[in-house]
C-alpha positions in Angstrom: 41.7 9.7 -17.3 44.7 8.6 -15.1 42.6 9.9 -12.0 39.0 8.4 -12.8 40.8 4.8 -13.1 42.4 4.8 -10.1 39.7 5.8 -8.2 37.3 3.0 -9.5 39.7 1.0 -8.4 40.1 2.1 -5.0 36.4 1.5 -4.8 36.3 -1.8 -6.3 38.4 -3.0 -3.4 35.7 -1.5 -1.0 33.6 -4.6 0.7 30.6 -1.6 0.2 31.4 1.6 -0.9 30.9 5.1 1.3 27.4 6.7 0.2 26.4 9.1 2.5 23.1 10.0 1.0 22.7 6.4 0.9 23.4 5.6 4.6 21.8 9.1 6.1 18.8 7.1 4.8 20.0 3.5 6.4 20.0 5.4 9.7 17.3 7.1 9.5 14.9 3.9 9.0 16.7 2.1 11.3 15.9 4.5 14.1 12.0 4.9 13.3 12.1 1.1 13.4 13.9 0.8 16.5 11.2 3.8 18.2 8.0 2.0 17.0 9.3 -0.9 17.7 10.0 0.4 21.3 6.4 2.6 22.2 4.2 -0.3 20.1 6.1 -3.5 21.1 8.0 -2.9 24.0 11.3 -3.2 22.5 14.2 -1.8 24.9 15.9 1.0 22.8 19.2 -0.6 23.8 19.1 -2.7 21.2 19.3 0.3 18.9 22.7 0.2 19.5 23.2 -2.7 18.1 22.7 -1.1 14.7 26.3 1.0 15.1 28.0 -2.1 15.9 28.3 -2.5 11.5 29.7 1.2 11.4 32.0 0.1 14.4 33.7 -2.4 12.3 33.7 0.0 9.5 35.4 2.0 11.4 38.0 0.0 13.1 39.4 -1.5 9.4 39.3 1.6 7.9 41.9 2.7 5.9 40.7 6.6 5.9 40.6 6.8 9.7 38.7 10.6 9.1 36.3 9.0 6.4 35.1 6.6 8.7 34.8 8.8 12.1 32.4 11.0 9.7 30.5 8.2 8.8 29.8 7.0 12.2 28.6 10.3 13.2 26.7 10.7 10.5 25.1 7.4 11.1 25.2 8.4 14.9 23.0 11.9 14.1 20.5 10.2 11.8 19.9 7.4 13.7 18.9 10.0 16.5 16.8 12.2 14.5 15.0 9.2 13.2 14.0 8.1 16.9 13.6 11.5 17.9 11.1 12.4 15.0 9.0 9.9 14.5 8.5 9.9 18.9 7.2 13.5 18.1 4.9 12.8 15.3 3.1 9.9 17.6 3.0 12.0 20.3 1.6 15.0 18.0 -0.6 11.9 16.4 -2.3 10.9 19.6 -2.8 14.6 21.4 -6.5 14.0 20.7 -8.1 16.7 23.0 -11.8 16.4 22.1 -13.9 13.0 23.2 -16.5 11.3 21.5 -20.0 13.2 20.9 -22.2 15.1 19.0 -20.3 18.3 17.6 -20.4 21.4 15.2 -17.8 21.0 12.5 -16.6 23.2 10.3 -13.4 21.9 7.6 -11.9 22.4 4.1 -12.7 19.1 2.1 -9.2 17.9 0.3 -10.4 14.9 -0.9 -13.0 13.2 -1.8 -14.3 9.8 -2.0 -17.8 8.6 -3.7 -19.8 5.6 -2.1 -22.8 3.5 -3.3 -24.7 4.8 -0.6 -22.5 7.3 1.5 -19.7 10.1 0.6 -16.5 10.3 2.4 -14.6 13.5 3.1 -11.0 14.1 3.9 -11.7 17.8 6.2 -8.6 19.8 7.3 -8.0 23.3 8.6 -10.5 21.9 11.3 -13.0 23.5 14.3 -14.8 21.2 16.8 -17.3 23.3 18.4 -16.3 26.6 17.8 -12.7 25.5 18.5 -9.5 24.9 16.1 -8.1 21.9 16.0 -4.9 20.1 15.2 -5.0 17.0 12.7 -7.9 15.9 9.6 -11.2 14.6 10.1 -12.3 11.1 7.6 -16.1 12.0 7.5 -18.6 9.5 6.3 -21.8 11.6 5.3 -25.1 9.4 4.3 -26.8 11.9 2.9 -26.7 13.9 -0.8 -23.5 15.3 -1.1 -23.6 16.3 -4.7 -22.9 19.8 -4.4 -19.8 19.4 -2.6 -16.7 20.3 -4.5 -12.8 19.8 -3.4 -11.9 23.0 -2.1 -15.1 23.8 -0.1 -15.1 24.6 3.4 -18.6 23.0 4.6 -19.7 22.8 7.7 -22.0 20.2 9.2 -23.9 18.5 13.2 -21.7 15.4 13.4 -21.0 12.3 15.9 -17.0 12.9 16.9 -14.7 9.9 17.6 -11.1 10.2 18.1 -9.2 7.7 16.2 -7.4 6.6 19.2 -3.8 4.8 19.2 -2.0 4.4 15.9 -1.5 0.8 16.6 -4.9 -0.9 16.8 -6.2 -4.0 15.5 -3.1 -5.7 15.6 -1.6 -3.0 12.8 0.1 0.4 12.7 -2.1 2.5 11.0 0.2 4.9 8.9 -1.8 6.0 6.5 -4.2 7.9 9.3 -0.6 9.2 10.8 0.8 10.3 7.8 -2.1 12.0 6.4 -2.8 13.7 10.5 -6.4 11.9 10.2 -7.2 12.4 14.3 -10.8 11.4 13.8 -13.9 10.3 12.1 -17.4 11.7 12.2 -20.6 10.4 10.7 -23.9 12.7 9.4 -27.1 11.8 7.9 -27.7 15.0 7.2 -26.1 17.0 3.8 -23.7 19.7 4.9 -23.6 23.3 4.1 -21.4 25.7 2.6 -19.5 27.6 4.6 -17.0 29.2 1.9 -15.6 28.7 -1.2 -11.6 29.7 -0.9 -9.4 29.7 -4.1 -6.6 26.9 -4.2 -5.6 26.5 -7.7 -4.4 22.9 -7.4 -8.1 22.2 -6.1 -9.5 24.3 -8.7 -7.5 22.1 -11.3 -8.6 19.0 -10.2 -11.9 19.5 -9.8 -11.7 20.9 -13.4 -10.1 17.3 -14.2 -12.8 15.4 -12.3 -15.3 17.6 -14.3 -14.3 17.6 -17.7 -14.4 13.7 -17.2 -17.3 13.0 -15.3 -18.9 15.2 -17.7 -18.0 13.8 -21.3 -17.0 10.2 -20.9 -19.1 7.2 -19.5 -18.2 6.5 -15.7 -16.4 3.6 -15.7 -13.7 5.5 -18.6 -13.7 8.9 -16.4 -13.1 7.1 -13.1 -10.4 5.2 -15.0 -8.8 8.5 -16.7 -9.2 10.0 -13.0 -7.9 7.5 -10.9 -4.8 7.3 -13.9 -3.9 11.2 -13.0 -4.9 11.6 -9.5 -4.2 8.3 -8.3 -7.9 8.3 -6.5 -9.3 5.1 -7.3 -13.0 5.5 -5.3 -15.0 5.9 -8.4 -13.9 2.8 -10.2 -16.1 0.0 -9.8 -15.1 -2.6 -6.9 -14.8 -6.0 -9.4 -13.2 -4.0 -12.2 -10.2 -2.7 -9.3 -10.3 -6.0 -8.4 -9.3 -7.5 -11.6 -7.0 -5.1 -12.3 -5.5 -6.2 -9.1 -5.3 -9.4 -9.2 -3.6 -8.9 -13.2 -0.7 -6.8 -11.0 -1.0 -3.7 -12.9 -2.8 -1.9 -10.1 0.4 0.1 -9.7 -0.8 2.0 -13.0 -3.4 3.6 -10.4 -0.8 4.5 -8.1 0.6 8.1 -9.2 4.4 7.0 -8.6 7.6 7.0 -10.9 6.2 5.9 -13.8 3.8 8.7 -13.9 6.1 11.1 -12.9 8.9 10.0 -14.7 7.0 9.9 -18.2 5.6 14.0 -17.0 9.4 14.9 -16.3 10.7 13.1 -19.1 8.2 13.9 -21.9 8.4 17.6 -20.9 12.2 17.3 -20.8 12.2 15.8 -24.3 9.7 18.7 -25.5 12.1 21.0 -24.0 15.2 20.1 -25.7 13.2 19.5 -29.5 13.2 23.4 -28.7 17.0 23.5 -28.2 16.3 25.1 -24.9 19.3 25.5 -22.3 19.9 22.8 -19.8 19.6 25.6 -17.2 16.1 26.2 -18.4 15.2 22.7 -19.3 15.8 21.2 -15.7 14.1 23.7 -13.8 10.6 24.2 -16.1 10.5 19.9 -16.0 11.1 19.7 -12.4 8.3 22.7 -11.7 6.0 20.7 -14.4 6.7 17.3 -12.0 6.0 19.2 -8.6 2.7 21.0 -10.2 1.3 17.3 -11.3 2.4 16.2 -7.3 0.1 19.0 -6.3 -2.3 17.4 -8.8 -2.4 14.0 -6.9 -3.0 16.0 -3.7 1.3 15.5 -2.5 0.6 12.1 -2.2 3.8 10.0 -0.7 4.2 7.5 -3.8 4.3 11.0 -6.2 6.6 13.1 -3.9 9.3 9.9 -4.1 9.3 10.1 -7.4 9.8 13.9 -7.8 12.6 13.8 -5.3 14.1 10.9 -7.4 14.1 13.2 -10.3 15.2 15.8 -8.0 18.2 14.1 -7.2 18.8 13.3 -10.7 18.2 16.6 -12.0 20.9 17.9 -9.4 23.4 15.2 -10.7 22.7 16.2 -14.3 22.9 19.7 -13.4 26.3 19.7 -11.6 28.0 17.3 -14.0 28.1 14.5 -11.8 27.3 10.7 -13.2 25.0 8.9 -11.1 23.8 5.1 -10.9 21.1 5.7 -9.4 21.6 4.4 -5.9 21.6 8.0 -4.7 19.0 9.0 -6.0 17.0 6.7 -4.0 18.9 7.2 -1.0 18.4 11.2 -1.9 14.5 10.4 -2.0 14.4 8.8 1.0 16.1 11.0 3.4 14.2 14.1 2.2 10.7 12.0 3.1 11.7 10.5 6.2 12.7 14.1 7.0 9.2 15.6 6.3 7.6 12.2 7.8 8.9 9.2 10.0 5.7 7.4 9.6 6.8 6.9 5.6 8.7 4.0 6.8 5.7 1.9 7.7 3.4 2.8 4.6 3.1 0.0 2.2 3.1 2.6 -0.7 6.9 3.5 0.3 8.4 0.2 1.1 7.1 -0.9 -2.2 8.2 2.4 -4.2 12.1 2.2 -2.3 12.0 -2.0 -3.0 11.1 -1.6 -6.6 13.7 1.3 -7.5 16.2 -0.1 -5.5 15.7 -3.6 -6.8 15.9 -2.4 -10.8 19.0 0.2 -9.7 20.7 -2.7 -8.2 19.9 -5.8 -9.8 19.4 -4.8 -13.7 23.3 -4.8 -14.3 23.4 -8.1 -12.9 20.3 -9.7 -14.9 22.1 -7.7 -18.0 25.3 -9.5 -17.7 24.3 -12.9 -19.2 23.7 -11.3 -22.4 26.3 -8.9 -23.0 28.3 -10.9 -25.7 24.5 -11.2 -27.5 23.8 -7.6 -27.1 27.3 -6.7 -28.3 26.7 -8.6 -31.2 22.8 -7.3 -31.5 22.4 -4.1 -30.7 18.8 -4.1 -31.0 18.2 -6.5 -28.7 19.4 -3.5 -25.7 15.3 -2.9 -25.2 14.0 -6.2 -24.6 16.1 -7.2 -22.6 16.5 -4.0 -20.5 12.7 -4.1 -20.3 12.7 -8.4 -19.1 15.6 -7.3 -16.6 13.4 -4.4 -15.3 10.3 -6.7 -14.7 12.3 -9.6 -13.1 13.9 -7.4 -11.0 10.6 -4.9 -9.5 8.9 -8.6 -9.3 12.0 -9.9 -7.1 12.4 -6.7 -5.0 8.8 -6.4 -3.9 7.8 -10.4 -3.3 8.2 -10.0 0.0 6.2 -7.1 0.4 3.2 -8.4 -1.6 3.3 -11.3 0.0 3.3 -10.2 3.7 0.6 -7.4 2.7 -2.1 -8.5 0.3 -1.7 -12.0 0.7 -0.8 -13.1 -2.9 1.3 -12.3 -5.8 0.3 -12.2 -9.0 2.1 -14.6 -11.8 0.2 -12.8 -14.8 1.9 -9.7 -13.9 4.8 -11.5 -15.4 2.8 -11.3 -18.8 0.8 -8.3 -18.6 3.4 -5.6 -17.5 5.8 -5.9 -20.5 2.8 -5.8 -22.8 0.6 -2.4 -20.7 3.4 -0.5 -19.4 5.1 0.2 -22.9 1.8 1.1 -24.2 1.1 3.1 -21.0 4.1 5.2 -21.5 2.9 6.1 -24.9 -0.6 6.6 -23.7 -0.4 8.5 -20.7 1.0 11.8 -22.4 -2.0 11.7 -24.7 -4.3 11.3 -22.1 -2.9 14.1 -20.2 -2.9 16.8 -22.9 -6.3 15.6 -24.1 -7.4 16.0 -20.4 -5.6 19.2 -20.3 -7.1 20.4 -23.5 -10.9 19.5 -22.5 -10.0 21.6 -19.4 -9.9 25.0 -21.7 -11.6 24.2 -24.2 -15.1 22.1 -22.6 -16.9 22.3 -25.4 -14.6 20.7 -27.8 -14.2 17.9 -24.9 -16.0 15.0 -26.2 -13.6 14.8 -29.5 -10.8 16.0 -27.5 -11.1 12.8 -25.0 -12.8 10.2 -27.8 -9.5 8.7 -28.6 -8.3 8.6 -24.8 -11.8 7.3 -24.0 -11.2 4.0 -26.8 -8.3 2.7 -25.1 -9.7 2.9 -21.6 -12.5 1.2 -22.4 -10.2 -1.7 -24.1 -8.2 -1.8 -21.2 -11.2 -2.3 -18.7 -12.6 -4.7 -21.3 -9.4 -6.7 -21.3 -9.9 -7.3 -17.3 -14.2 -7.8 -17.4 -13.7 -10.7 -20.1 -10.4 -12.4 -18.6 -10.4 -14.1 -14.7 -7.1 -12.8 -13.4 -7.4 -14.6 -10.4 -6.4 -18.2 -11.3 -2.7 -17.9 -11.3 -1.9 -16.3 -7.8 0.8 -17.2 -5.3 -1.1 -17.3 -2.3 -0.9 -18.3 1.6 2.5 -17.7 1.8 4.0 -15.4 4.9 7.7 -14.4 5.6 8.2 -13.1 9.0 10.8 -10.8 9.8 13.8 -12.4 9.9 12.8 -14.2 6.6 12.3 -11.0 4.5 15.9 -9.6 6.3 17.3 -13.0 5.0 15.8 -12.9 1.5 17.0 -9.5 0.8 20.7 -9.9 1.6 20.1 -13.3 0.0 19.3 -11.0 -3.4 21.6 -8.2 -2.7 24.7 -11.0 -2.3 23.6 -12.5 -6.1 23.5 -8.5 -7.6 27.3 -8.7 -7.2 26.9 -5.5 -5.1 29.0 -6.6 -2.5 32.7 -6.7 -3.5 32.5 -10.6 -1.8 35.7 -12.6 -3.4 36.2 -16.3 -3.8 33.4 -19.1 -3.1 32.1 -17.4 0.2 29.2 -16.0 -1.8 27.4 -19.9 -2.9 27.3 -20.7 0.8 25.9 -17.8 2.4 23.3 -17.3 -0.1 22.5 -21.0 0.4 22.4 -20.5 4.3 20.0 -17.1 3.8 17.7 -19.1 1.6 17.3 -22.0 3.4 16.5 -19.6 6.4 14.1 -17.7 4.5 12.3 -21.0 3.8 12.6 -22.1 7.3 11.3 -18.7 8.4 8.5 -19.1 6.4 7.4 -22.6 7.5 7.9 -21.3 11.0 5.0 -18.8 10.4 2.7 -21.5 10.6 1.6 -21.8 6.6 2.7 -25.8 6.7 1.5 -26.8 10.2 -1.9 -28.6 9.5 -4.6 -28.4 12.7 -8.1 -30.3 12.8 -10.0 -26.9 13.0 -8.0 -23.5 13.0 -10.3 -20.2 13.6 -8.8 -17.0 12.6 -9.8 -13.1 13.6 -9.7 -10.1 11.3 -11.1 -6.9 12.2 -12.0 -4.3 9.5 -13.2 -1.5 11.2 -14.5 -0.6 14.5 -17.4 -3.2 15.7 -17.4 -5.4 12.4 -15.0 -7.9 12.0 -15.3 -11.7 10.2 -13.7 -15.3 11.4 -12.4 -18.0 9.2 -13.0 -21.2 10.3 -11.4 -24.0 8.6 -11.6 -27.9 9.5 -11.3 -31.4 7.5 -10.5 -29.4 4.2 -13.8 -26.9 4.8 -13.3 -23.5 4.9 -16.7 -21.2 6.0 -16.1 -17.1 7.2 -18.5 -16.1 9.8 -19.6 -12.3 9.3 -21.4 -10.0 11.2 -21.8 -6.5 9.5 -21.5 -5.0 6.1 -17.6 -6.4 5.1 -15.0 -3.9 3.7 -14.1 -6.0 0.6 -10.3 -5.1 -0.2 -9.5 -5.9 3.5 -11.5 -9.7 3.5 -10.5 -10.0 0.4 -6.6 -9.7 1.8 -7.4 -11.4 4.6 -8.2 -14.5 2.6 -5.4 -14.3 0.9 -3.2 -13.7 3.3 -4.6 -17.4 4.3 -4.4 -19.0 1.4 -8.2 -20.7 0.8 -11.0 -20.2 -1.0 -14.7 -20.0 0.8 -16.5 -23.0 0.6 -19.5 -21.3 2.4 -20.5 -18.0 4.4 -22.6 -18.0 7.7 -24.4 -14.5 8.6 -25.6 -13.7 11.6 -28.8 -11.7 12.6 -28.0 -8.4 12.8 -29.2 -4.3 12.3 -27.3 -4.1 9.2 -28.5 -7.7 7.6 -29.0 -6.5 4.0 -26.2 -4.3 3.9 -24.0 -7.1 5.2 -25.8 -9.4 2.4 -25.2 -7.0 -0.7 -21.1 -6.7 0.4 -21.2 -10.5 -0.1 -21.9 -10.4 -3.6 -17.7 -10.0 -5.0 -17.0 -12.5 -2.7 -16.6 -16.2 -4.3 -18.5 -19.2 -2.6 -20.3 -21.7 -3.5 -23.5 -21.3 -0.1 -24.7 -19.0 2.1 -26.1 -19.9 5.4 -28.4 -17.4 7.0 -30.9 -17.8 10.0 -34.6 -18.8 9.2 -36.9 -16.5 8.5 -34.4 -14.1 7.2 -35.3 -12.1 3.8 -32.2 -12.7 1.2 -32.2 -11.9 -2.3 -28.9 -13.3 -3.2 -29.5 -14.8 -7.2 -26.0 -15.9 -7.5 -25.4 -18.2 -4.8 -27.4 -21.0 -3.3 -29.3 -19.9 -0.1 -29.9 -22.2 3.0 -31.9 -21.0 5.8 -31.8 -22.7 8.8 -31.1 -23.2 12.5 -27.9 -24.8 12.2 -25.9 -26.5 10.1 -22.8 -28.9 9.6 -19.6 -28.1 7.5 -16.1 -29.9 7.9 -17.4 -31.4 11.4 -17.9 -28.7 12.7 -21.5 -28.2 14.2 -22.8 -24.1 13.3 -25.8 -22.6 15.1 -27.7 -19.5 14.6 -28.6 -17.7 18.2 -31.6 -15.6 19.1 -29.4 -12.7 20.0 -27.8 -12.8 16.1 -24.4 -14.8 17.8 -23.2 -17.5 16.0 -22.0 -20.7 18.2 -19.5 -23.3 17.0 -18.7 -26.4 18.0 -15.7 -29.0 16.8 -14.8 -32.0 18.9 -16.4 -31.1 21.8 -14.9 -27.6 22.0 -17.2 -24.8 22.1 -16.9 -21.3 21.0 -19.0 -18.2 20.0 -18.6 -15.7 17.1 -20.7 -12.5 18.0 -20.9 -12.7 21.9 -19.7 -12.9 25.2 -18.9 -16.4 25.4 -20.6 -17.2 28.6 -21.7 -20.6 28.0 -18.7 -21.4 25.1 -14.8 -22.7 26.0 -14.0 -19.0 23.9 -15.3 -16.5 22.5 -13.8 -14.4 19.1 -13.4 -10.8 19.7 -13.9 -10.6 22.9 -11.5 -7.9 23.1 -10.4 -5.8 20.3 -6.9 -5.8 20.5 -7.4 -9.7 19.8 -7.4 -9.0 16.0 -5.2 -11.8 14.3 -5.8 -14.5 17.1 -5.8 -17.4 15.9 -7.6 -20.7 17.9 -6.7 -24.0 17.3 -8.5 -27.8 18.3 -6.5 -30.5 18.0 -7.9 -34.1 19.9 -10.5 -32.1 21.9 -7.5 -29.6 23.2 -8.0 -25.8 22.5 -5.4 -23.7 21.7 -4.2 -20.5 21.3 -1.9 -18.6 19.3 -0.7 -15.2 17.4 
């Protein structure tokens, strides 16, 4: 007892106290920053060094002279291997041997995704011609692709494309390098069967996806599917949307709350049956890792194992844990397998909202410790209200900088589903599990599963979810840095003494708000026009000018991104201009989520759009600014006297928008007849 005090209080006099797991982690993410930040934006890798000066300090006030030199060098070795790794998987990313054309293909299909008119698959264990190949091929096929199961390997004539650089479009695309995806094809035609090979986890799923699919209505199976897979494709774009924009679309997103309730219901089953420990960890942990394999080892799944991983170990070994390393545990052993982890959104928003509750929840518990002392029963609700505030605080940021928006009825919503969810997910998955084996007893198997999902999706159809959401609001870099030691300095965390700590958090907030202005959100031009590409050779333009805001579009729009993109801007559409182009009715149908209150389209064009009010014409004036529709299907735009052209080569125009691809995110501003531009 003697020995346990006196050590708490040898770290209590710590500034921040040694864990290693912890910092392995640190230096690992600060070297992939440092590398990407070096081969993407020419960063000198000098400045890496920077990051040791912190363990430098550490390690000239050190008391333990030994403790500290083992730090550094573990600090030292990480930050290498982080730079070192994540230069080999771009390197490996990019060796893209085979060029654009008409191939042979031939690959295993590991995932799946359904289209209104197309089907997408996810093809490894890859040939090109006859020839292995390295990496995963996204192929789009428009033709009937009903047959085609998980687990297939088909083979099919395809148009090739290498996926080129990782960073394109003005974004790091780390979804394509984490999953390998080195190119995309397109077919019209409906590919054949090559072989059928036996993987059980396939096998499972595609049970999963059957016995749903099968016995329930589509919109409940693709909610049950996307629930235990984490594949959302099949669930309709407004409903997603909704759910969305209610910030619960986490409960889509196989993660620790999934995993945890598996591992923890399984657990609790376990020791009902006054099993041993020794048996109990392992059988819950092999449960957990079988239900990764499930949701096809996706990232957000595999962090939660390892976190239960960690915490199993500590349980295991006898050693008391608060969490901390458990993150840090999680994080090493994935930036291990993959650099690129680091710069997924799914993984910043997983570590921010772990680390926030693990952190912060003592802190937001403190106010009410007399109460609690004195009511007991109150320990839940206010656990579950610390919880919330502090996943809502930790990812902000994040959200913000990513989709554009946060969502204020998430405040409302989660402590309401995600109780219920807890109790619900279980049931689902042994019903689910049960259809599996027994198919023809499915229908009653899944009927009481199938009730609630169809109240939740009701909940979300009747209710607009979109009227309470923080919008247009962008922290750069420095500001998200700022806002996070900002929150890390009021957790109490930081053994900080005396009234240093009201100042700095002053100073770091103020800077976070400065930071934020800086990004351009209050700065008010006459007419701003902003690029987004979506995918290759469609992109959109949002032009706004004397309170107007219209989007120029050329092609069939990918919804989630626009919808982001607007977001990210912080307006709604007052009015969409389409130009004349191949796709026309394809680009007019993707319109249809989208809210505005007119659509301008060139005369003579064929739209059967119910919804919104339809203006054909030559040209047209919104905001003062002068539209007009070309003969080649360009768009040209005029605003005091400045000229530009959305859709062509700008011959005759002051500029023209996406005139070179790596232009996504330009932004033009014309201020007094002066044209400017800007990042």
């Amino acid at each position: 007892m003697y020995r346990t005090q006196k050590k708490q209080n040898c770290i209590n006099t710590h500034f921040l106290n040694l864990r290693p797991l912890v910092f392995s982690a640190i230096a690992l993410a600060t070297g992939v920053a440092f590398c990407y930040a070096a081969l993407f934006h020419g960063v000198n890798l000098f400045f890496s060094l920077l990051s040791l000066i912190p363990c430098a300090v550490y390690l000239l006030f050190a008391k333990n002279k030994l403790r500290a030199l083992l730090t550094f060098f573990l600090c030292l070795t990480f930050l290498g291997v982080g730079m070192g790794s994540f230069a080999l998987r771009i390197q490996h990313f990019h060796d893209q041997p085979f060029i654009a054309g008409e191939y042979a293909l031939e690959g295993q299909i590991c995932q799946i995704t359904q289209g209104e008119r197309y089907t997408q698959f996810l093809l490894k264990d890859i040939t090109v011609g006859g020839q292995a190949a390295s990496g995963k091929i996204n192929a789009t096929v428009y033709a009937d692709c009903s047959q085609a199961k998980e687990g297939m390997v088909i083979g099919f004539t395809a148009s090739l494309t290498p996926v080129g650089s990782a960073y394109r479009f003005h974004t790091f695309h780390a979804d394509r390098v984490i999953q390998d995806v080195k190119y995309t094809a397109t077919c019209s035609q409906s590919p054949t069967l090559v072989r059928q090979p036996f993987n059980p986890l396939s096998t499972l799923r595609e049970s999963i996806r059957r016995a749903l699919f099968y016995n329930l209505s589509h919109e409940q199976a693709s909610l049950a599917y996307a629930l235990t897979t984490g594949n959302t494709s099949y669930i309709e774009d407004g409903l997603l949307t909704s759910v969305r924009y209610g910030g619960v679309a986490h409960l889509f997103a196989v993660s620790g709350l999934h995993i945890g309730v598996v591992y923890g219901a399984i657990l609790l089953l376990l020791k009902k049956l006054k099993l041993k420990k020794s048996v109990c960890l392992p059988v819950a942990l092999t449960v957990a890792f079988l239900f990764c394999g499930v949701c096809a080892f996706s990232a957000s799944s595999l962090r939660a194992f390892f976190i239960c991983l960690a915490t199993a170990i500590c349980s295991a070994v006898g050693v008391r844990t608060d969490g901390i390393e458990g993150v840090g545990f999680a994080c090493t052993l994935l930036l291990l397998i993959n650099p690129a982890n680091l710069l997924s959104v799914g993984f910043q928003l997983s570590v921010a909202a772990y680390a926030s509750i693990v952190i912060l929840v003592p802190a937001l518990r403190r106010p009410f410790l007399a109460l609690l002392a004195k009511y007991p029963a109150l320990n839940s609700p206010v656990n579950a209200f610390a919880t919330l505030v502090s996943v809502q605080l930790g990812t902000l940021p994040i959200l913000l900088n990513t989709f554009g928006y946060v969502s204020v009825w998430s405040i409302f919503l989660n402590p309401v589903l995600l109780p219920l969810f807890s109790l619900f997910f279980p049931v689902l998955l042994a019903a689910i599990l049960l259809a599996c084996i027994f198919p023809l007893a499915a229908q009653v198997l899944l009927f009481l599963p199938a009730q609630g999902l169809s109240l939740f999706a009701s909940l979300f159809y009747v209710f607009d979810f979109s009227t309470l959401l923080i919008t247009g609001v962008f922290l750069g870099m420095v500001a998200v840095i700022c806002y996070y030691l900002a929150v890390l300095l009021c957790s109490g965390r930081l053994n900080i003494k005396g009234p240093a700590t009201a100042p700095l958090v002053c100073f770091l907030s103020a800077t976070v708000l400065f930071g934020t202005a800086f990004n351009g959100k209050l700065i008010k031009d006459d007419c701003r026009i902003t690029q987004n590409c979506y995918y290759d050779g469609a992109y959109c333009a949002l032009v706004q000018s004397d309170g107007q805001n219209v989007l120029l579009v050329n092609a069939e729009i990918n919804l989630p991104r626009v919808q982001t993109f607007l977001l990210r801007q912080g307006v709604r559409l007052n009015a969409v201009a389409v130009g004349n182009t191949d796709g026309f009715n394809n680009c007019i149908n993707s319109l249809v989520p989208l809210s505005f209150e007119r659509l301008y389209a060139p005369v003579g064009s064929v739209v059967e759009l119910q919804t919104k009010e339809v203006v054909l014409c030559k040209d047209f004036c919104l905001g003062g600014t002068q539209y007009v529709f070309e003969e080649n299907g360009a768009i040209t735009l005029t605003f005091d006297g400045v000229k530009g052209v959305f859709g062509g080569t700008g011959e005759n125009a002051d500029f023209a928008l996406f005139y070179l691809e790596e232009r996504d995110g330009l932004i033009f501003t014309v201020n007094r007849g002066i044209l400017s531009v800007v990042r």
